[in-house]
N, CA, C and O atoms as CSV, one atom per row, in Angstrom:
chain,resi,resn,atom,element,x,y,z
A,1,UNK,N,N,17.400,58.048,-162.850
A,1,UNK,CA,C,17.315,57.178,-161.701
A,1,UNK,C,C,16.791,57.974,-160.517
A,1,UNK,O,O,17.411,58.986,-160.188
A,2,UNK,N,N,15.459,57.524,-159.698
A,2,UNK,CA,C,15.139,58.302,-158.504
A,2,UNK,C,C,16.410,57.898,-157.357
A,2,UNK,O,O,17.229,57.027,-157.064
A,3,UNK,N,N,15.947,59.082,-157.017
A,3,UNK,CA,C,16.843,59.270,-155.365
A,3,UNK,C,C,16.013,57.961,-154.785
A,3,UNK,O,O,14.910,57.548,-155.143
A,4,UNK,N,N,16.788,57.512,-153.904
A,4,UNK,CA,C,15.755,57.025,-152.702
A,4,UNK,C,C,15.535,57.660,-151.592
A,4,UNK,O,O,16.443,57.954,-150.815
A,5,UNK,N,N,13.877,58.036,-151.333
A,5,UNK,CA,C,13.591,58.786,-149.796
A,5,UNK,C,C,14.280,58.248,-148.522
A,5,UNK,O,O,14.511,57.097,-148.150
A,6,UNK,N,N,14.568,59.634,-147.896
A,6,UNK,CA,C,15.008,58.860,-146.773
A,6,UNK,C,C,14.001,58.670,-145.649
A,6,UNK,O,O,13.587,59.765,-145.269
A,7,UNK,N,N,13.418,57.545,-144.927
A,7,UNK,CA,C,12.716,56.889,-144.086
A,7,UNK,C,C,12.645,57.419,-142.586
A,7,UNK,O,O,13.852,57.248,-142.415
A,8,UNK,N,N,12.338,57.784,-141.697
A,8,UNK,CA,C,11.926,58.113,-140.872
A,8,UNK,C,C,12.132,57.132,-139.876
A,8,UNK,O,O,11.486,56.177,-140.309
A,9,UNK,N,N,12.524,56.865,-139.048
A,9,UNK,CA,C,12.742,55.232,-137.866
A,9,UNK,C,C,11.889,56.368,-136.799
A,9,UNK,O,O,11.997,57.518,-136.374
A,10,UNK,N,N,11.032,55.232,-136.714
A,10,UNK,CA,C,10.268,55.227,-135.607
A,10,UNK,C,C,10.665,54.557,-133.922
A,10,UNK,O,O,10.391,53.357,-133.896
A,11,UNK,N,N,11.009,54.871,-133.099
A,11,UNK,CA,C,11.613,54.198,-132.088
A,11,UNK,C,C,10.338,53.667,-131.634
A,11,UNK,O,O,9.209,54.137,-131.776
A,12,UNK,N,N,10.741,52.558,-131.040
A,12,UNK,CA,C,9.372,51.375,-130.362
A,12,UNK,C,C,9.421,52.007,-128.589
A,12,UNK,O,O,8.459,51.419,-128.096
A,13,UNK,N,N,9.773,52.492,-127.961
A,13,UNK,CA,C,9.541,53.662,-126.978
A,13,UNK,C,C,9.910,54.814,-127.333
A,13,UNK,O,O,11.071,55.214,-127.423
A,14,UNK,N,N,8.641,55.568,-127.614
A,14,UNK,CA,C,8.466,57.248,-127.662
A,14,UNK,C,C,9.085,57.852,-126.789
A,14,UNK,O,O,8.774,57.802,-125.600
A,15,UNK,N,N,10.463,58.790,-127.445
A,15,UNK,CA,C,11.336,59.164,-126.260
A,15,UNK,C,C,10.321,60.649,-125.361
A,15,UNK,O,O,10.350,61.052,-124.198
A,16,UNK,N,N,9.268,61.238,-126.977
A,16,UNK,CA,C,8.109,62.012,-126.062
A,16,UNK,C,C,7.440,61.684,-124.968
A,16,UNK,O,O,7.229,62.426,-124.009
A,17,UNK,N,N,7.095,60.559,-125.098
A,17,UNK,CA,C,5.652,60.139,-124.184
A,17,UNK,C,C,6.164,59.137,-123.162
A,17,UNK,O,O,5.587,58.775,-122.137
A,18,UNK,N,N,7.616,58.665,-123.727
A,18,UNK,CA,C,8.023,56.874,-122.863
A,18,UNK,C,C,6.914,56.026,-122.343
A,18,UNK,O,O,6.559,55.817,-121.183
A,19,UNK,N,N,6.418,55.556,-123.567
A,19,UNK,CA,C,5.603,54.388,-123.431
A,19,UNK,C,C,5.606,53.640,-124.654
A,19,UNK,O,O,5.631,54.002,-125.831
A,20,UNK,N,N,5.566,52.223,-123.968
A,20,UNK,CA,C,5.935,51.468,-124.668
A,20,UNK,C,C,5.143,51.218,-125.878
A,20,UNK,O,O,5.751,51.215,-126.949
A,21,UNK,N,N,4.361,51.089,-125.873
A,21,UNK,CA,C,2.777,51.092,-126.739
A,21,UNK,C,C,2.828,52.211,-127.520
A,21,UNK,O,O,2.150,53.059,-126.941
A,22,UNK,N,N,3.428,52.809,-128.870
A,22,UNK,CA,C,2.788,53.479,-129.249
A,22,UNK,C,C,2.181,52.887,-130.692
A,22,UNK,O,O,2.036,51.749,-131.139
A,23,UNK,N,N,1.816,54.638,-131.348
A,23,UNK,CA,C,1.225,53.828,-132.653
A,23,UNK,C,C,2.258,53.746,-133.701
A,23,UNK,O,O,3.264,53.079,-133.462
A,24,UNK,N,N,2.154,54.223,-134.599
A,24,UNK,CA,C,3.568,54.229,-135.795
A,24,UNK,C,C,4.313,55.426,-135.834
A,24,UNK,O,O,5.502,55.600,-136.103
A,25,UNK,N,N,3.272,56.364,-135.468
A,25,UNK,CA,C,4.094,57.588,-135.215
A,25,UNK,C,C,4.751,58.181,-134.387
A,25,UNK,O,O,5.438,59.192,-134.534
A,26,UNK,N,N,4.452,57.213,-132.954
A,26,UNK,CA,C,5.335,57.787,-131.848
A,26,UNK,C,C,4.386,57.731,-130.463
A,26,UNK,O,O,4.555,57.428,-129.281
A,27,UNK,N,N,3.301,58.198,-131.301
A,27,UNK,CA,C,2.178,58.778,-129.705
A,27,UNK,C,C,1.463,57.151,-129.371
A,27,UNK,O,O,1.152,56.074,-129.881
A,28,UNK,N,N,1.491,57.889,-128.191
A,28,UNK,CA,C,0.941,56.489,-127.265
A,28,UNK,C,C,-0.554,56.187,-127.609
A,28,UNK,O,O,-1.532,56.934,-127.631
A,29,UNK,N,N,-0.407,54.757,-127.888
A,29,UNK,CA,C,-2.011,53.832,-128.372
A,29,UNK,C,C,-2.928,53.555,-126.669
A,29,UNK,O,O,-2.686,53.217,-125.510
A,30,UNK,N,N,-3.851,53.897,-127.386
A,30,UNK,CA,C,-4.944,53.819,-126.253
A,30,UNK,C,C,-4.317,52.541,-125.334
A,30,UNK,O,O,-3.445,51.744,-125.679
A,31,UNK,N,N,-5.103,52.616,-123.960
A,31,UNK,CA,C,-4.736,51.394,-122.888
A,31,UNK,C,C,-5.036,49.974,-123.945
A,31,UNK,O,O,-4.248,49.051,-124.155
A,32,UNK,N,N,-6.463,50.154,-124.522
A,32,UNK,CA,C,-7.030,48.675,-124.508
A,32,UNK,C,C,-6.239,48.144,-125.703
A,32,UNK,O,O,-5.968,46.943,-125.700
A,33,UNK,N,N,-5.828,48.927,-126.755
A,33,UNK,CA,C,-5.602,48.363,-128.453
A,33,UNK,C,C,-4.809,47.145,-127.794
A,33,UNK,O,O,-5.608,46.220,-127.652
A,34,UNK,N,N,-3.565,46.806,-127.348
A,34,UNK,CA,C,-2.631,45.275,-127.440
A,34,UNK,C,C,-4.142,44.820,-126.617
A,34,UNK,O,O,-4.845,44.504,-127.577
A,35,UNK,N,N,-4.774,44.675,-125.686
A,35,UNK,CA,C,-5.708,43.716,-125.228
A,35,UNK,C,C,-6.761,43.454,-126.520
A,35,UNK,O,O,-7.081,42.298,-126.796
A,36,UNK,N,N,-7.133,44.273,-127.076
A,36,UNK,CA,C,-7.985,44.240,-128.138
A,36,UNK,C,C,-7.789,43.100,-129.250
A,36,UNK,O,O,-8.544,42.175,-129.551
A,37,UNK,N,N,-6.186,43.559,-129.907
A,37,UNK,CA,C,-5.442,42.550,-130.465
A,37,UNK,C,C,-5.204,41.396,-130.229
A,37,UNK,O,O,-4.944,40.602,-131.133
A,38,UNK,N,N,-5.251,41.001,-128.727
A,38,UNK,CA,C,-5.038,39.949,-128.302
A,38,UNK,C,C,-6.165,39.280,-128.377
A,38,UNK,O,O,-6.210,38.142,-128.845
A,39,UNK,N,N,-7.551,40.130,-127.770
A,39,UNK,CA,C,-8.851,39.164,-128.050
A,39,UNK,C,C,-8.734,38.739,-129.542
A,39,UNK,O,O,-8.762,37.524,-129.736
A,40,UNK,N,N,-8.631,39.391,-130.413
A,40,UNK,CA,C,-8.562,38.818,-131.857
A,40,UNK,C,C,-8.191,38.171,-132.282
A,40,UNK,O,O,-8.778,37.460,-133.098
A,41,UNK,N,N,-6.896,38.059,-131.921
A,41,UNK,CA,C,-5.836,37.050,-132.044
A,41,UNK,C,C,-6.461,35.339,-131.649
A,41,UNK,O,O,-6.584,34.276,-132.258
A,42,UNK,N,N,-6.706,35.807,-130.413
A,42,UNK,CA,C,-7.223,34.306,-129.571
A,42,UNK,C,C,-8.629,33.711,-130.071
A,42,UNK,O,O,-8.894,32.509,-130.077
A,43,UNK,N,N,-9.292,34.506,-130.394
A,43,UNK,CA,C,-10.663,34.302,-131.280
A,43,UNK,C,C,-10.326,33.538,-132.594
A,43,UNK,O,O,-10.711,32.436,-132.984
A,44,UNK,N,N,-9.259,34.710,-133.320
A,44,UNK,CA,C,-9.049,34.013,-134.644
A,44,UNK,C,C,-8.948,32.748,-134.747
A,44,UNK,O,O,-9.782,32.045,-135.318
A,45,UNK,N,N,-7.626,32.227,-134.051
A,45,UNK,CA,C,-7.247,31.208,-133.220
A,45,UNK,C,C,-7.364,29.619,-133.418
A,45,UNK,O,O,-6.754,28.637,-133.841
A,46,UNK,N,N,-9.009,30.194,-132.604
A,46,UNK,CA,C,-9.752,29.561,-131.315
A,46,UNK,C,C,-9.198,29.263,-130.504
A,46,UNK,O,O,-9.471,28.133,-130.097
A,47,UNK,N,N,-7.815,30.227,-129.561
A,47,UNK,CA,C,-7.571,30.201,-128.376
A,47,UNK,C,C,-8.697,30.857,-127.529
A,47,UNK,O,O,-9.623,31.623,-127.795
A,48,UNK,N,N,-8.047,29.980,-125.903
A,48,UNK,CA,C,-9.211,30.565,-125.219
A,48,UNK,C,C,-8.357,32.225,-124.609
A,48,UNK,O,O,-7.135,32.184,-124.754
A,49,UNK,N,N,-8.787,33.270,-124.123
A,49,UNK,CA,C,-8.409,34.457,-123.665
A,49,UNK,C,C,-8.443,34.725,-122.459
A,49,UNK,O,O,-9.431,34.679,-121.726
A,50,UNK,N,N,-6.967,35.130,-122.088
A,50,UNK,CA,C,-7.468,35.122,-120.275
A,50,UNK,C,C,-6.427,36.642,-120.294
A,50,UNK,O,O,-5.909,36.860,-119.200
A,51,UNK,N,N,-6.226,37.258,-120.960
A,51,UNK,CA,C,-6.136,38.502,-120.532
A,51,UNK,C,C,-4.242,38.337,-121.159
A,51,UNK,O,O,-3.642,37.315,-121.490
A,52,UNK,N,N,-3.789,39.678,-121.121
A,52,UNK,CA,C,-2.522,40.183,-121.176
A,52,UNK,C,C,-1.686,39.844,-120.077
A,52,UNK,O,O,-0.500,39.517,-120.021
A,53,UNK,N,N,-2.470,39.977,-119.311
A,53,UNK,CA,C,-1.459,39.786,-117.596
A,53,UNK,C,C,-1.367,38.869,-117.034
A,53,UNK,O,O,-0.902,38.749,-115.901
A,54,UNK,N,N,-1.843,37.957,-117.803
A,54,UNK,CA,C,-1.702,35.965,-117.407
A,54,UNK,C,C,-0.073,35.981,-118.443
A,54,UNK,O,O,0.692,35.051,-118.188
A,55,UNK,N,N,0.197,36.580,-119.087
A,55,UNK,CA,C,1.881,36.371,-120.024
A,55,UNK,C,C,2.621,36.767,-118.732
A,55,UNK,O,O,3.677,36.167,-118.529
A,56,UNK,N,N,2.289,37.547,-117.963
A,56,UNK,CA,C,3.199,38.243,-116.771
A,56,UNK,C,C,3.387,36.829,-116.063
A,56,UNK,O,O,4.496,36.377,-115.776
A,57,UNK,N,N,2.341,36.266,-115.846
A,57,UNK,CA,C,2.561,34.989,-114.739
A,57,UNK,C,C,3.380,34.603,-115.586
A,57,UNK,O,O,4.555,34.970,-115.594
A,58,UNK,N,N,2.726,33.590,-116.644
A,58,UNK,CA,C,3.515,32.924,-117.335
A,58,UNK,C,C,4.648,33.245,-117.390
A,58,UNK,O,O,5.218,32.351,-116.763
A,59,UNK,N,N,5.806,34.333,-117.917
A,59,UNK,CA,C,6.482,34.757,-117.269
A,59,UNK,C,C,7.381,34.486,-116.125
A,59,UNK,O,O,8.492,33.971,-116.251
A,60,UNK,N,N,6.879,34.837,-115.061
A,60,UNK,CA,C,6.993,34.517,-113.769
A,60,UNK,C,C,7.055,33.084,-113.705
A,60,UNK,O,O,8.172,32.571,-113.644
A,61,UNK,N,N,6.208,32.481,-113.709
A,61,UNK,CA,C,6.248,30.899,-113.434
A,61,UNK,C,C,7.081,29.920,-114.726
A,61,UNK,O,O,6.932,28.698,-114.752
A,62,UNK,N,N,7.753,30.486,-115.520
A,62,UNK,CA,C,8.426,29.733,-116.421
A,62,UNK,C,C,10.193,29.869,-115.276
A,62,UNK,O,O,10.896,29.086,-114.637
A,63,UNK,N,N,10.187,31.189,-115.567
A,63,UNK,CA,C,12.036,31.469,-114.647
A,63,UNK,C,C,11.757,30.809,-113.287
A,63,UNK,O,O,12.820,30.378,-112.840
A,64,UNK,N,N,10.877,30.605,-112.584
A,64,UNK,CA,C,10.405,29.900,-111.488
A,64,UNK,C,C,11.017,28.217,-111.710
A,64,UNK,O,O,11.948,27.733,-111.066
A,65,UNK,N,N,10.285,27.575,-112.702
A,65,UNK,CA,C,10.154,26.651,-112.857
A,65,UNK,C,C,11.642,26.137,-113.431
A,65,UNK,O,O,12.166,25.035,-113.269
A,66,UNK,N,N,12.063,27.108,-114.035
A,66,UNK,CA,C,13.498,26.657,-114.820
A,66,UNK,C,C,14.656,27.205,-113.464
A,66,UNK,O,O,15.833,27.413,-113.758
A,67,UNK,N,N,14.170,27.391,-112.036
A,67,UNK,CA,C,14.994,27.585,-110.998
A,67,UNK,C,C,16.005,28.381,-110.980
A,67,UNK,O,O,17.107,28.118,-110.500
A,68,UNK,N,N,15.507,29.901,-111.769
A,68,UNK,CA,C,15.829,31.188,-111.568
A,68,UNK,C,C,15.432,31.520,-110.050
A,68,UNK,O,O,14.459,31.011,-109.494
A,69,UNK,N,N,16.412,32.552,-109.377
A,69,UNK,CA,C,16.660,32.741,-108.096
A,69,UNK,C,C,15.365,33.504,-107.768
A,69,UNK,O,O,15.034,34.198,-108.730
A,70,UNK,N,N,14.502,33.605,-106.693
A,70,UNK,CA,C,13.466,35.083,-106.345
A,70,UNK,C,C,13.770,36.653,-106.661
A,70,UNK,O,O,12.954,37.517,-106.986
A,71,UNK,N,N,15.111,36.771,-106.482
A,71,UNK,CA,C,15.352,37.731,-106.558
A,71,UNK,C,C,15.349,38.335,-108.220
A,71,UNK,O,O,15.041,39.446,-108.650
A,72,UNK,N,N,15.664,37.516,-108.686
A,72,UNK,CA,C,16.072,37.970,-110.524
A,72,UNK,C,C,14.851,37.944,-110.654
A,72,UNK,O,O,14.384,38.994,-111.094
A,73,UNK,N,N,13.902,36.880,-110.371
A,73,UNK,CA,C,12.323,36.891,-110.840
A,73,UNK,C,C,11.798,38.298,-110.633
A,73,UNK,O,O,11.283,38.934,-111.553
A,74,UNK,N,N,11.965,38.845,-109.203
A,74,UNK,CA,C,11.461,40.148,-108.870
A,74,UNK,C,C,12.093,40.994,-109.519
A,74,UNK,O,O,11.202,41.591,-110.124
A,75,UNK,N,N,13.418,41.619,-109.905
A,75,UNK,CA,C,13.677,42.486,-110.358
A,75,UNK,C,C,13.166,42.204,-111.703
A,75,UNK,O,O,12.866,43.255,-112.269
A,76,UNK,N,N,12.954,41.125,-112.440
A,76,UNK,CA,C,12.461,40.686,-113.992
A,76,UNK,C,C,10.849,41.471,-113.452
A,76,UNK,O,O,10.805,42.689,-113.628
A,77,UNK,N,N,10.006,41.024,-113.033
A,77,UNK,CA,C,8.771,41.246,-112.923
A,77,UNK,C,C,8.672,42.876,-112.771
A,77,UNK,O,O,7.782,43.501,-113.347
A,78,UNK,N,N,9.812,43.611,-111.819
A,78,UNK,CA,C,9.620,45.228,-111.860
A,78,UNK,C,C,9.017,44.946,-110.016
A,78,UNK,O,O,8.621,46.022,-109.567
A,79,UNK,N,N,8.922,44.044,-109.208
A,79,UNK,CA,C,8.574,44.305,-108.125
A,79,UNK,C,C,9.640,45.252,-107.400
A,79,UNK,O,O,10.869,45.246,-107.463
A,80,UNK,N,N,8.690,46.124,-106.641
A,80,UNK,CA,C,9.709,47.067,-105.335
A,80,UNK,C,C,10.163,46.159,-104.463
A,80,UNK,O,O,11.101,46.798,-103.986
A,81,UNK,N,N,10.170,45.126,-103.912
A,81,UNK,CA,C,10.164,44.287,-102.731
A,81,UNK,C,C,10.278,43.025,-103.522
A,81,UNK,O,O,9.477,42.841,-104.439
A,82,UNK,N,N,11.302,42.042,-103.222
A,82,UNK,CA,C,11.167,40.601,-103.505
A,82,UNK,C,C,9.978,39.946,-102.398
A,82,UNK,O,O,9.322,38.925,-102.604
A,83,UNK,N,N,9.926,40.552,-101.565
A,83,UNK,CA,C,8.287,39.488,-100.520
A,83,UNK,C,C,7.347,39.918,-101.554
A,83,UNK,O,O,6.567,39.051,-101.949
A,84,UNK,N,N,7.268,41.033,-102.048
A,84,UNK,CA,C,5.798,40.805,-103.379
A,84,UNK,C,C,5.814,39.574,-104.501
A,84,UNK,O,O,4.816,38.950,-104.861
A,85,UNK,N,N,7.008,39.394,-104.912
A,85,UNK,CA,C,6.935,38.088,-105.853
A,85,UNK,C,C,6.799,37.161,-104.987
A,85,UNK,O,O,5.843,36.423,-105.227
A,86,UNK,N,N,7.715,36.775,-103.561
A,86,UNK,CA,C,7.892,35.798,-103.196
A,86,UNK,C,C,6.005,35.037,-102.537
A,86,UNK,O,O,5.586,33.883,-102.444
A,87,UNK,N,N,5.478,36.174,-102.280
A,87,UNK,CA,C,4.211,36.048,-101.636
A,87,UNK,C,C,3.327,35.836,-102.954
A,87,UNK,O,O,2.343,35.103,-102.851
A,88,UNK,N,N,3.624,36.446,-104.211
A,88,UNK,CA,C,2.536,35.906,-104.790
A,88,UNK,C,C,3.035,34.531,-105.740
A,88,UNK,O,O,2.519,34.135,-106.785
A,89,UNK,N,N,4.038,34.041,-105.111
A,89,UNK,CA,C,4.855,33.136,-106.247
A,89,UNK,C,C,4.850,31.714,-105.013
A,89,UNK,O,O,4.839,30.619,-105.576
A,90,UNK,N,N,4.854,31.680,-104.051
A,90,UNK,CA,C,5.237,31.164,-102.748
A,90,UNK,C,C,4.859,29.791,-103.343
A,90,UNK,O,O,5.870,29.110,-103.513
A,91,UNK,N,N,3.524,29.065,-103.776
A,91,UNK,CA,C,3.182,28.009,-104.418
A,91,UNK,C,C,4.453,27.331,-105.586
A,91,UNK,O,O,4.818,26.160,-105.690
A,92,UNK,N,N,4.814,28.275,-106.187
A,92,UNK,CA,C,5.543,27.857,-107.708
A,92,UNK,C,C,7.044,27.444,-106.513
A,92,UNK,O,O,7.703,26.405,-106.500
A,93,UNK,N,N,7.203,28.685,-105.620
A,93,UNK,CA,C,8.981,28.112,-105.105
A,93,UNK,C,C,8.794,26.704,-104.444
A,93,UNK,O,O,9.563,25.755,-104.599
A,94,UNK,N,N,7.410,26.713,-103.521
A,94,UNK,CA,C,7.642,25.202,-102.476
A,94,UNK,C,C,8.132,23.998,-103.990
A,94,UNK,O,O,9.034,23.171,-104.131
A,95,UNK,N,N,6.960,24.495,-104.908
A,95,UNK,CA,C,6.865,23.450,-106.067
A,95,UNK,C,C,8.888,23.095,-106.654
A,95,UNK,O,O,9.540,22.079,-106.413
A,96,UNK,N,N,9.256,24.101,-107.273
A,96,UNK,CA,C,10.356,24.187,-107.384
A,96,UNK,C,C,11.618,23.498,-106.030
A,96,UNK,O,O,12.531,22.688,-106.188
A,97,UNK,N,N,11.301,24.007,-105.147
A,97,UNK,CA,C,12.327,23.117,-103.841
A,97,UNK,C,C,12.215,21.730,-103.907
A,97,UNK,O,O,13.087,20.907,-103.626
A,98,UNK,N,N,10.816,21.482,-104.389
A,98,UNK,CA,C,10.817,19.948,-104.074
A,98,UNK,C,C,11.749,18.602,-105.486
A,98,UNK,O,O,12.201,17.460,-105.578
A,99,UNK,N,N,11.486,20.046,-106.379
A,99,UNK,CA,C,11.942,19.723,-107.650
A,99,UNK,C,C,13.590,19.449,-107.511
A,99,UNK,O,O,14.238,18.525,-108.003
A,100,UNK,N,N,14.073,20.615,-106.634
A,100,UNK,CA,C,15.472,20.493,-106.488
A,100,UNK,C,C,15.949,19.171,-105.416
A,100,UNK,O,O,16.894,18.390,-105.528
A,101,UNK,N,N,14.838,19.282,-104.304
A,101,UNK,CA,C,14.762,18.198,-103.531
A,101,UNK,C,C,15.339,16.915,-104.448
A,101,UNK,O,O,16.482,16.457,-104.473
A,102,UNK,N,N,14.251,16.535,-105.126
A,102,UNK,CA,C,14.368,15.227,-105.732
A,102,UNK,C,C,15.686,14.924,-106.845
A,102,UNK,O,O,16.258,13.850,-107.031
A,103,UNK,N,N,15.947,16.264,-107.509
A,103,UNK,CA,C,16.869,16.273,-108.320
A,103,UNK,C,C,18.183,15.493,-107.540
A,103,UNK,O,O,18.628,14.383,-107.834
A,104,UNK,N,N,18.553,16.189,-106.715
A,104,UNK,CA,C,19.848,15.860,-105.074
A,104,UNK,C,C,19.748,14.661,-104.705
A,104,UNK,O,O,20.748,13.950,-104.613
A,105,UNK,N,N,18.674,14.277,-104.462
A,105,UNK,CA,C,18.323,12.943,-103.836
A,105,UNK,C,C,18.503,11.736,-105.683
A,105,UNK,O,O,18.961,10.600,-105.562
A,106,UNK,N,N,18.231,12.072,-106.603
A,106,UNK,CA,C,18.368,11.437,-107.854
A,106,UNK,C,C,19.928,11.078,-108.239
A,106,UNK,O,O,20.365,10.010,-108.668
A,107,UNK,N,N,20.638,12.311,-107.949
A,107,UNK,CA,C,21.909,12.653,-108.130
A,107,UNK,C,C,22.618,11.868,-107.521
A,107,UNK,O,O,23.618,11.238,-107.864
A,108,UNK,N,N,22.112,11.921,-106.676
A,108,UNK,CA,C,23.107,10.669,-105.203
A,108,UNK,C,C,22.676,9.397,-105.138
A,108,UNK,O,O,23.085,8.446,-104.472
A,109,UNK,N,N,21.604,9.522,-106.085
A,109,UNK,CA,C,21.376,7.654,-106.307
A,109,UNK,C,C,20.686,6.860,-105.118
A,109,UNK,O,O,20.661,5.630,-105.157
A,110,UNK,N,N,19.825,7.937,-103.499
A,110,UNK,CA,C,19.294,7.205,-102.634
A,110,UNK,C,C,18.214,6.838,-103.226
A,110,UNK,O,O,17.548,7.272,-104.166
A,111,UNK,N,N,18.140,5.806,-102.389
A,111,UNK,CA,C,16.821,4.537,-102.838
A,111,UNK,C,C,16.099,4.140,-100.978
A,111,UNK,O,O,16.439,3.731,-99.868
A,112,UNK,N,N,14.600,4.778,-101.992
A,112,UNK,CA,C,13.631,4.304,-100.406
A,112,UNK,C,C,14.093,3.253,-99.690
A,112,UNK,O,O,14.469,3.391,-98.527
A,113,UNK,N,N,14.106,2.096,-100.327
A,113,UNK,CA,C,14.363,0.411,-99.852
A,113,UNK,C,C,15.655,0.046,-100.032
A,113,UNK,O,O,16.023,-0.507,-101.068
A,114,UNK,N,N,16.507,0.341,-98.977
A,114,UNK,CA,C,17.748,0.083,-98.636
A,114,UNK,C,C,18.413,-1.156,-99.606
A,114,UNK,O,O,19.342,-1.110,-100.413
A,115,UNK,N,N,17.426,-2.418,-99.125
A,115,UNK,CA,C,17.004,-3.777,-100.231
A,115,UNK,C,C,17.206,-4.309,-101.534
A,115,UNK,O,O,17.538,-5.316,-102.158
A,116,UNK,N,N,16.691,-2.651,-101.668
A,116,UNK,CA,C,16.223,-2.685,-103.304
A,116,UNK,C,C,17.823,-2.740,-104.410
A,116,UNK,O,O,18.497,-1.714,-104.315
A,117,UNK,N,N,18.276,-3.623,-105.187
A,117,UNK,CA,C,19.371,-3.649,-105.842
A,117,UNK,C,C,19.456,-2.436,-106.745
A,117,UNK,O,O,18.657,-1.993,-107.570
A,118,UNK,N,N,20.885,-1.943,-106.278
A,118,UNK,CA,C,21.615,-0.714,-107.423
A,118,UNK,C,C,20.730,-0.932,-108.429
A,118,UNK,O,O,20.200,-2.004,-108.718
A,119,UNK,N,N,20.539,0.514,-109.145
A,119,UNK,CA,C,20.215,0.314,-110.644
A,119,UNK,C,C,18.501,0.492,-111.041
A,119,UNK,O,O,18.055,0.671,-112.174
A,120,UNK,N,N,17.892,0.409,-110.056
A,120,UNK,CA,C,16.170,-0.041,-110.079
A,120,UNK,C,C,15.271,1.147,-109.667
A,120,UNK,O,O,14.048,1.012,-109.629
């Protein structure tokens, strides 16, 4: 009966290099390979390709939208400063307030037309 070899675990951050990206062995994969992959991917597809750093928005504008606080967004994103998310996010929060707006106003059951019978 063979032994079984023992396997090697590769950690998915190289505690050498600390980057996230490496190859199988540890050392860090060129900048472009995940963009590379990704064009391929989206080609294969027939998605259209708008880059790696549109997932960051996406990202961003999902915890936005699901009315995660600015602050968690920024520390999620890695910003030094919450005014950097808040300034480049400022569109998604008005969007979101209004969301909460209406939610409050739904909740409490006001109705434009005073008139208008419960229920409608």
């Amino acid at each position: 009966m063979k032994q079984q070899q023992e396997r090697k675990s590769v950690p998915i951050i190289s505690e050498q290099y600390a980057f996230v990206n490496t190859k199988w062995n540890g050392e860090p994969m060129q900048n472009g390979t995940p963009y590379f992959w990704l064009g391929e991917f989206c080609e294969k597809h027939d998605l259209p390709f708008y880059g790696l750093h549109s997932f960051r928005h996406l990202f961003a504008s999902l915890l936005v939208n699901q009315g995660v606080d600015i602050v968690t967004v920024s520390g999620a994103l890695g910003h030094s400063t919450v005014s950097t998310t808040s300034n480049i996010y400022c569109h998604m929060l008005e969007e979101s307030r209004a969301k909460v707006s209406d939610a409050v106003s739904s909740a409490l059951n006001f109705r434009t037309n005073k008139n208008e019978p419960k229920g409608t």
